[in-house]
N, C-alpha and C positions, 0 to 999 in steps of 0.2 A: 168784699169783706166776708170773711167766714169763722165761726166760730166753734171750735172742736173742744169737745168733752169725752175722758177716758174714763173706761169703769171697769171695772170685771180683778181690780187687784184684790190683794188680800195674804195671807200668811196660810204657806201651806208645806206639807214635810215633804224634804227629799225624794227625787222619783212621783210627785205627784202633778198636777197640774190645774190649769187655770185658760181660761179663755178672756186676754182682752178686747173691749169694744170702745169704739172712738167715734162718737154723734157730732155729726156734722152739722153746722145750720142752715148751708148750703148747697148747691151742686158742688160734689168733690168730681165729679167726671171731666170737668173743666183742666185738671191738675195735671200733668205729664208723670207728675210721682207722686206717691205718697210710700210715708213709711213707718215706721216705728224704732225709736231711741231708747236709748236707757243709761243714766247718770245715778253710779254707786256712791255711796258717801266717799269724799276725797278724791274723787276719780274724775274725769272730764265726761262729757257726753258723748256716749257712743253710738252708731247707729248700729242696728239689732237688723233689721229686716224692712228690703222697699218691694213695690209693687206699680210698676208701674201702668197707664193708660191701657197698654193692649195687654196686661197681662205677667207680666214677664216681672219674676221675682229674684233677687238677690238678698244671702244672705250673709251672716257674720259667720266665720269660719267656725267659734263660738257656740253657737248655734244652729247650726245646718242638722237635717235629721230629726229634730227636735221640737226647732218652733216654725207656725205656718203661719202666714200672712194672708190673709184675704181683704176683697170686699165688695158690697151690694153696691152697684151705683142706682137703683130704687128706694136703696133708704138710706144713703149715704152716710152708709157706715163702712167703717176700714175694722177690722180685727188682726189678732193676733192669738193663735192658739199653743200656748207655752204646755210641754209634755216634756217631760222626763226629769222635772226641774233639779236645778244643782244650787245650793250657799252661794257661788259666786254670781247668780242671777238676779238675788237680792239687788234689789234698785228699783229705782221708781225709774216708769215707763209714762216718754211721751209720744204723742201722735202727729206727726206734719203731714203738712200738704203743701205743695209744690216746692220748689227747691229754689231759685234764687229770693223771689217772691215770697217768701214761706209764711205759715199759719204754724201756729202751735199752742196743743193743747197747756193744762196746769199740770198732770202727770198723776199718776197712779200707782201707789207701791205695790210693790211684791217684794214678801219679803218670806224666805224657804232656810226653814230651820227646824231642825227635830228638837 
């Protein structure tokens, strides 16, 4: 059992940026993925960006360029550094870990509006 908390959201204008962070209670190094999600009002859950065990990240066509996933497996933390932000980013961001098995955080808004 592991328990993941998001932080780092908040309200910020057009073209600015944000860095999310996702505190793990656990070994997340255990995970073959982790990722980060994002579900806009009315919208279904998307995934934004993974990272998986040795490294190796995937992103949303959406976002490529843009936003970078990382994480410490020392302090098992996952982030997520959002730059160049756009109005349609707006959404609350969650953080999983592993994929059929999965954990997931409560979520974190970002919401980008001049």
């Amino acid at each position: 059992q592991v328990q993941l908390v998001e932080s780092g959201g908040g309200l910020v204008q057009p073209g600015g940026s944000l860095r999310l962070s996702c505190a793990a209670s656990g070994s997340i190094s255990r995970f073959n993925v982790l990722g980060w999600y994002r579900q806009a009002p009315g919208k279904e859950r998307e995934l934004v960006a993974i990272i998986t065990r040795v490294g190796t990240t995937d992103y949303a066509t959406s976002v490529k360029g843009r936003f970078s996933i990382s994480r410490d497996f020392a302090k098992n933390m996952l982030y997520l550094q959002l730059n160049n932000l756009k109005p349609e980013d707006t959404a609350v961001y969650y953080c999983k870990a592993g994929s059929i098995a999965a954990y997931w955080g409560q979520g974190t808004q970002v919401t980008v509006t001049s």
